[in-house]
C-alpha positions as CSV (number, residue, x, y, z in Angstrom):
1,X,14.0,-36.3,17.1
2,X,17.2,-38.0,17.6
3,X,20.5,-36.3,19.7
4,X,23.3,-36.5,17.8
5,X,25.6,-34.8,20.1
6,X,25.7,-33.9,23.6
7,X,28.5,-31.3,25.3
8,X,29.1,-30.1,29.1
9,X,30.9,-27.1,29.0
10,X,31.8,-25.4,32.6
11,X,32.1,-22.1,33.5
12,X,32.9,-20.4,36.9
13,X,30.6,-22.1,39.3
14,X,28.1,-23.1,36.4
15,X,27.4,-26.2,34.4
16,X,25.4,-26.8,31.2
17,X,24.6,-29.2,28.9
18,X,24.0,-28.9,24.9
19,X,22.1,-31.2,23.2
20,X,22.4,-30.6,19.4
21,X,19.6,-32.4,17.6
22,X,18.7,-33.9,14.3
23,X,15.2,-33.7,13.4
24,X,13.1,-36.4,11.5
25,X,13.5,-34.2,8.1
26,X,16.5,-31.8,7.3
27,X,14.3,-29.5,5.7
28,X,12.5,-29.1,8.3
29,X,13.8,-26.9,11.4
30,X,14.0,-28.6,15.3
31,X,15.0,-27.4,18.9
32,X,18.0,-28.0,20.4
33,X,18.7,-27.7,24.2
34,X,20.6,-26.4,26.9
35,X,20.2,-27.4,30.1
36,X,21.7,-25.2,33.2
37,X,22.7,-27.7,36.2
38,X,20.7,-26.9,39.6
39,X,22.4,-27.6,42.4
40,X,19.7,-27.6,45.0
41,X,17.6,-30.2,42.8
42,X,20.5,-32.3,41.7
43,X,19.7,-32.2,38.0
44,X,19.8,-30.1,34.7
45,X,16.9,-27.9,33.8
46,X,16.1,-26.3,30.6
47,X,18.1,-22.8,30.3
48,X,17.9,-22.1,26.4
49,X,16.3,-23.5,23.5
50,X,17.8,-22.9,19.9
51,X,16.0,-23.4,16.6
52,X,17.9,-25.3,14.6
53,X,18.7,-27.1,11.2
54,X,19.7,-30.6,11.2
55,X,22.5,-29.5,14.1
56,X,25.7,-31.6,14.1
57,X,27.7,-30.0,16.8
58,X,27.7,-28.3,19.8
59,X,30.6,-26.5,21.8
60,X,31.4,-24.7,24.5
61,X,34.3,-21.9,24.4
62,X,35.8,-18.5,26.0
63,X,36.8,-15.1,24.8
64,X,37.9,-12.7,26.8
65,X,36.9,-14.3,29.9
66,X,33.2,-14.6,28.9
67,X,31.9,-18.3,27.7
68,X,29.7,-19.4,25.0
69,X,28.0,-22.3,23.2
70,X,27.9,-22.4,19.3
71,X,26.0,-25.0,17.4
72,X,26.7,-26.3,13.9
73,X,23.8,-26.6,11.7
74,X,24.1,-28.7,8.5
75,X,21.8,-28.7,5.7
76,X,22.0,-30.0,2.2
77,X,20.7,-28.5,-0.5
78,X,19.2,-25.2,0.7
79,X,20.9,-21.7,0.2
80,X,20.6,-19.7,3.7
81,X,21.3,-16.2,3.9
């Protein structure tokens, strides 16, 4: 698998990581991760993992005072619905 982006996005007294990953084949599905920083070990630990499609880009944003990660898949040649 490779990374092809990474992203710390911060929220109120929280940290995280996204790594948005490009698997060997993009018709072939992968995980991408997000890691939650832990303060009493000093290091990130895996919070979430996504399924996902040849993923391109991760980022972190805010609506209405709540915060999210989105990731950007990218696949050529397949119709998803």
């Amino acid at each position: 698998m490779q990374s092809n982006y990474l992203k710390i996005h911060f929220c109120p007294f929280q940290h995280f990581l996204g790594v948005a990953t490009h698997g060997p084949r993009r018709d072939l599905p992968t995980k991408s991760i997000i890691y939650k920083w832990n303060r009493k070990r000093k290091r990130f630990s895996v919070f979430q993992e996504l399924v996902t499609w040849t993923a391109r880009d991760i980022e972190g944003f805010e609506i209405n005072g709540r915060n999210f990660l989105a990731v950007a898949n990218h696949v050529v040649g397949k119709v998803y619905e």
